[in-house]
N, C-alpha and C positions, 0 to 999 in steps of 0.2 A: 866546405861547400855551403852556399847559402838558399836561403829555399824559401821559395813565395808562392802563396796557393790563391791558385785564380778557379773562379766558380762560372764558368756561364751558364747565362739564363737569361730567356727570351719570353715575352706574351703569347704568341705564334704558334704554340702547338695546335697541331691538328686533330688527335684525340680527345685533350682535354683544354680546352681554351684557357688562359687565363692562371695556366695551375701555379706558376712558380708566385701568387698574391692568393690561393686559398690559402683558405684558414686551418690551420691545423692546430689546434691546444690555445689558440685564441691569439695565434700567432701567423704570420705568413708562411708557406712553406719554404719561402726564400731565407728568408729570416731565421728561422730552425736550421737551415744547413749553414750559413752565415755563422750561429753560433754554436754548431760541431766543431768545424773548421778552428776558430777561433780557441776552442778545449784542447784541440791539438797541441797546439804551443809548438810547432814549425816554423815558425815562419809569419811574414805579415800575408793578411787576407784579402784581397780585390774582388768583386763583382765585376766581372767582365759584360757589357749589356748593351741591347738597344732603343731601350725601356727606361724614360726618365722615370714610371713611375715604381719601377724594378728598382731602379739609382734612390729614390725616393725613401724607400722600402728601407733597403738596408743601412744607410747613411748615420741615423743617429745611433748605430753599433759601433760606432767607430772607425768603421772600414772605409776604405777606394772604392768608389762607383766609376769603372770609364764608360763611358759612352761609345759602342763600337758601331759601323758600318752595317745596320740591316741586311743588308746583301751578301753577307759574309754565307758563303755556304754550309758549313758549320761551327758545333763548341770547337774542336781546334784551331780553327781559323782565329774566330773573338778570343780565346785564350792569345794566341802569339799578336794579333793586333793590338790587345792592351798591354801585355807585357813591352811591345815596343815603345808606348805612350809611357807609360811608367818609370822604364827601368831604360832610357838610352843609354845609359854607363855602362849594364851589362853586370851590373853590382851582382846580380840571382845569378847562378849558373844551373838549380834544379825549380823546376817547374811543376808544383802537380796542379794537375787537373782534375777537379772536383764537381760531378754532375751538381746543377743546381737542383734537381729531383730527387736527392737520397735525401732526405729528414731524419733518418735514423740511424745515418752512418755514424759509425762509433768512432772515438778520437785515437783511440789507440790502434786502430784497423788504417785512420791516414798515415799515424807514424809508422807502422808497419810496410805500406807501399812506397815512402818515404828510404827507407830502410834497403831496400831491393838494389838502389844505386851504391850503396856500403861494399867497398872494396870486394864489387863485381862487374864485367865489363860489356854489360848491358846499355842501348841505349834510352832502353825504356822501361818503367819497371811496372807493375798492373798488380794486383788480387785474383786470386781464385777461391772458391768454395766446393765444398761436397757437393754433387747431386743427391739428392737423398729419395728420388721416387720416379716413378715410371714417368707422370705429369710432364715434369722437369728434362727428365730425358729423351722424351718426342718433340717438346713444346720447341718450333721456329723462334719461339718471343726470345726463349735464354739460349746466349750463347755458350760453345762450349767450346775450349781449351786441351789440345793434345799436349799434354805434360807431364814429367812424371818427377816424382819425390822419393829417391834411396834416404836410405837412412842417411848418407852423410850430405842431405842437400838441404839445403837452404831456403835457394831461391835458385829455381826451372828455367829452364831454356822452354818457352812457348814453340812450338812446334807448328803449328797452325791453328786456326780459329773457326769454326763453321754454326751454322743454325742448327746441322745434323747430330746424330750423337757419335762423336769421335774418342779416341780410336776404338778401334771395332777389338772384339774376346773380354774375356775376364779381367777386372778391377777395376779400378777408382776411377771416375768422369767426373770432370772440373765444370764447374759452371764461371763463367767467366763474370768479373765483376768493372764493371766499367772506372774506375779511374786509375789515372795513368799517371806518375812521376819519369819527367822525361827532363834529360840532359838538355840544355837550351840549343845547342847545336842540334840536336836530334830534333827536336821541334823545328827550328828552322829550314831544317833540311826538307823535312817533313810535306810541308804549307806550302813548298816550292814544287812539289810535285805534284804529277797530274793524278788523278784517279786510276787506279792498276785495275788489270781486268777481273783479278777476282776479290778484289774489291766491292766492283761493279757488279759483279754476279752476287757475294752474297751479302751484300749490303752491310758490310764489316769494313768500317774503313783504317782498324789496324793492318789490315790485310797489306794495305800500302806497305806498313811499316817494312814489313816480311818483305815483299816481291822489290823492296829497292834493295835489300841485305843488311839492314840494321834487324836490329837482336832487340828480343823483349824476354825482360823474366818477370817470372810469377811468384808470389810469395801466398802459399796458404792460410787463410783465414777458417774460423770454425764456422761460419754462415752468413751467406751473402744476405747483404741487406735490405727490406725493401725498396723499395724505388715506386716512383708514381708516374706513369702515362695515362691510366685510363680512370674514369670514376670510378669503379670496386679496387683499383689500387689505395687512392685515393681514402674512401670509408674503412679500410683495413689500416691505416697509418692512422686514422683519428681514434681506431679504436684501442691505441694503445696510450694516448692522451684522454681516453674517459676517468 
């Protein structure tokens, strides 16, 4: 199986304008996950975007900058749009997707979701993390993952997805971590469909995945990694570049 990791990112956030061109360690933040991605050694790496100055940004790394459709209503979307620009032979048959806001994703954590498609018959494969505190456990911002891990598993059949804390009694709550390695069929399939209703309601649009009957597993990681949407996200990623 062949594997190409495409990163979207846009200027257009609403919380933090501009963020995927702050500077983090005197670097772009685009640019830092640009050159995780690339530690990985998967695969070739694309910038999927609608930001020449995004295209700009990452270019003399050596990488693909496409140029996608602003309209596009989200990273899934720009991910299977540039993939189609790239790859019309169909050469990739795994796709991961890599938020262009994690800076501190670890390389071994993409081979890992990478890993999820490995003689299992998922059509998509994701991260999970510990919860480790009440914060985490109430907070709407993280999602959470009804999944469980026996000793002889691997990688989880996802169960469902919610803002809430799932499932309800005693042990382990997953915090779900946003990037996904998906079967290029599964992706296709995906972007053809309309918005499912609970979807719609919790604003999870793996949720699709589920309510069409394709299958996502989780493979455990020891802690999910920052991410940046807001400005104290934001000042807590720079402050591990002081």
């Amino acid at each position: 199986m062949n594997t190409i990791v495409l990163i979207p990112s846009r200027l257009g956030s609403t919380r933090l304008p501009n963020k995927a061109l702050a500077e983090i360690g005197g670097q772009p933040m685009i640019v830092r996950v640009v050159r995780q991605a690339l530690a990985a050694d998967i695969g070739p790496v694309v910038v999927a975007t609608a930001d020449e100055a995004i295209a700009t940004a990452v270019r003399p790394l050596g990488v693909k900058a496409i140029l996608t459709d602003p309209l596009l209503p989200s990273g899934s979307d720009r991910v299977h749009a540039a993939l189609e620009i790239i790859d019309p032979e169909e050469s990739f048959d795994r796709v991961v997707n890599l938020q262009g806001d994690l800076p501190l994703f670890a390389p071994n954590d993409l081979q890992r979701v990478v890993s999820t498609l490995d003689d299992t018959p998922f059509d998509v494969g994701t991260l999970v993390a510990p919860i480790e505190n009440e914060r985490e456990t109430v907070a709407n911002s993280i999602v959470k993952v009804a999944c469980a891990f026996p000793a002889d598993i691997r990688v989880a059949r996802a169960l469902y997805f919610s803002r809430a804390p799932i499932p309800w009694g005693a042990g382990p709550l997953w915090h779900h971590v946003g990037v996904y390695a998906w079967r290029r069929a599964a992706l296709r399939r995906f972007v053809a469909l309309s918005p499912s209703p609970l979807e719609q309601r919790e604003s999870l649009e793996q949720l699709r995945v589920l309510e069409a009957g394709m299958s996502i597993g989780c493979a455990a990681i020891e802690q999910a990694p920052l991410g940046v949407d807001t400005p104290d996200d934001l000042a807590r990623v720079r402050a591990h570049f002081v």
